[in-house]
N, C-alpha and C positions, 0 to 999 in steps of 0.2 A: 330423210328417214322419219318414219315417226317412231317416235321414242317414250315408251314407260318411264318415270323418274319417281322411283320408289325411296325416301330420305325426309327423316322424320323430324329433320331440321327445318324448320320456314326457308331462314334466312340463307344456309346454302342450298336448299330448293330452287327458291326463285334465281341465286347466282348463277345456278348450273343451268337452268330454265332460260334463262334469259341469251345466256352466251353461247347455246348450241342453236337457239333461234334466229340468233344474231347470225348462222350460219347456214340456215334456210330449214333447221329443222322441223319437226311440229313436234314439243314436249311436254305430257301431261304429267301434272306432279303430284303424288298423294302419300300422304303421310305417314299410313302406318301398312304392315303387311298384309293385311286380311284387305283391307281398300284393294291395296295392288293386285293382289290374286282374283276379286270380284271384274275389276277393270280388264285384265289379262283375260278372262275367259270369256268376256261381255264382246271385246273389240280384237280387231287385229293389230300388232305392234310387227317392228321389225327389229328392232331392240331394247332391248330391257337394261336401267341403270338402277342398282340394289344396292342400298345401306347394308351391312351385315346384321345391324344391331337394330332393330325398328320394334312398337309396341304392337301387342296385338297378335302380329306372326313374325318370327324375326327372318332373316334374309333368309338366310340357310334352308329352311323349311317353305320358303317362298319359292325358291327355284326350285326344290324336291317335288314342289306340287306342281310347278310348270312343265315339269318334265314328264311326270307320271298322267299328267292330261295331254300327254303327246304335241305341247306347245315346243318348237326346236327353234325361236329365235332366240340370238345369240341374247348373254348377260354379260353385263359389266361389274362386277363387285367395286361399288367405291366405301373402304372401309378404313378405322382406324388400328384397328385387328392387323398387324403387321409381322406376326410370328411365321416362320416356315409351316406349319402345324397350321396356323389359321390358313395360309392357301392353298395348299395340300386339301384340306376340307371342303373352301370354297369352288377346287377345280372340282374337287371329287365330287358335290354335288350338282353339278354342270353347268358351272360357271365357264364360260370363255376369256374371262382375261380377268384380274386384281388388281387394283390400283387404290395404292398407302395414302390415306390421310396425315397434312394434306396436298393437296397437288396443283399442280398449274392448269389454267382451262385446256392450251397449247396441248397437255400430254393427254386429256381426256380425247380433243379433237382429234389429233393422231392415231388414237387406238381405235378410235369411231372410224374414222378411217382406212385403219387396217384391217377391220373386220367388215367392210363394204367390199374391201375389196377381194375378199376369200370367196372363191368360188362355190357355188353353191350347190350341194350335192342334190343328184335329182334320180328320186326314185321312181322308177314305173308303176303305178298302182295300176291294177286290174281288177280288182275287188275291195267294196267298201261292205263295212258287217258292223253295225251298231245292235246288239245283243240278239233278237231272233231275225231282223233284217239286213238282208244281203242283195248286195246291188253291184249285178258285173256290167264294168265296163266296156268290154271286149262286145258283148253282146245284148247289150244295154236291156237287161234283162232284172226286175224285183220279185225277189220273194220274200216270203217268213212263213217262219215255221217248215219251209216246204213248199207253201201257195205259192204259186205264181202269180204277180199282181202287176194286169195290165195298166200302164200311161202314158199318155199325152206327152209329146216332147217338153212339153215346157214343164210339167209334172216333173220328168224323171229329173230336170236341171234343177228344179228347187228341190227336191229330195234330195239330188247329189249336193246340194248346197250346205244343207244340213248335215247329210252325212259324214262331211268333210269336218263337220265341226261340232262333234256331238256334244253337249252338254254345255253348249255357247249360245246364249241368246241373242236371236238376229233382231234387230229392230227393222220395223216395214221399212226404214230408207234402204235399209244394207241389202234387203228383199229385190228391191227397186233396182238398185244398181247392181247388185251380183246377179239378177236371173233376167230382168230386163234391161238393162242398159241404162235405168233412166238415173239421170242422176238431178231429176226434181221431182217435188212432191206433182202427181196430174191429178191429183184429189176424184180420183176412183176405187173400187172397190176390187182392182185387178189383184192384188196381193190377197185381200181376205175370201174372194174367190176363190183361187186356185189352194188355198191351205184348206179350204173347205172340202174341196175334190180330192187333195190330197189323203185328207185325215178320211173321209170314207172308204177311201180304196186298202190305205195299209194300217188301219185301227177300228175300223167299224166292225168286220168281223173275227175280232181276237178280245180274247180277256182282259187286256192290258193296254190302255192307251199311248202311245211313243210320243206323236207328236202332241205338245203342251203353247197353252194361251198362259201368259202371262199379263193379266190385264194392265193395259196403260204401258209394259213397257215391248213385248216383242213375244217372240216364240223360240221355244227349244225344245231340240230331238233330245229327248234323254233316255240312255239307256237302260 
């Protein structure tokens, strides 16, 4: 799995870092909550491990924002917050499991574990709608506003790509690998190409530009 490790301790950062890698994980570790929350929205994760207490943005309000950007991979709260009252809060803000500081790796591993192995709800999407853009996939059909805005199959797959992830910055690898398959740099201009057809077709004739250049680091749909 790869794994968010949000815990504004070095030294059990790296312990927890170390020992779920030691289990074939991939664990990125960062210190305070606002780092977490830029990371979470930048990259894909499949689980999230949350201090309650971090500077910056504390846990609580870390997963309130995960949730409310429609991110659903599970959380781990690892805190020392051990009152009925503190988990009550941490499920209610959509945590999926608590675990009292401090703990054994053994019981982290388990829970990692037992949340691999929950099935995973799967919803039919049929329409994606990032603010005046709508994109059905039944009939793989764009519009905004109303226009309907012809494209190119590989068009509508990087649009759907974005659309999937509004307000997440792709970098040209993620481009690369989620809309062509490639999973290395062929040092061509095929990514900046097609965002270029892109952005003419559903931002050249409207007020308001959606898709955005982030110099140096990627691109994002924002709504």
């Amino acid at each position: 799995m790869r794994i968010l490790l949000a815990e504004d301790d070095q030294e059990t950062g790296d312990w927890i870092r170390k020992g779920l890698a030691g289990e074939g994980h991939v664990v990125d570790h960062v210190l305070n909550g606002r780092e977490a929350l830029a990371q979470a929205m930048a990259s894909d994760y499949d689980l999230f491990i949350v201090d309650r207490m971090m500077p910056e943005l504390d846990g609580l309000s870390l997963v309130k924002s995960l949730r409310s950007a429609k991110i659903e991979a599970p959380v781990i709260f690892l805190t020392a917050l051990g009152s009925v009252n503190d988990k009550v809060d941490g499920l209610g803000a959509g945590a999926d499991d608590y675990i009292i500081k401090p703990f054994a790796m053994a019981e982290l591993s388990a829970r990692i574990a037992a949340i691999a192995r929950r099935p995973k709800e799967r919803k039919e999407v049929i329409e994606l709608a990032v603010g005046p853009l709508h994109l059905d996939l039944i009939t793989r059909t764009v519009t905004r506003d109303g226009q309907r805005i012809d494209l190119q199959p590989r068009e509508f797959l990087l649009l759907k790509h974005f659309m999937e992830r509004p307000g997440r910055v792709q970098t040209r690898t993620m481009l690369l690998d989620a809309v062509w398959g490639i999973h290395f740099d062929p040092k061509t201009s095929v990514v900046e190409t097609h965002i270029s057809r892109l952005r003419s077709k559903i931002d050249k004739r409207f007020d308001k530009p959606l898709l955005q250049t982030l110099h140096g680091v990627g691109y994002v749909l924002q709504p």
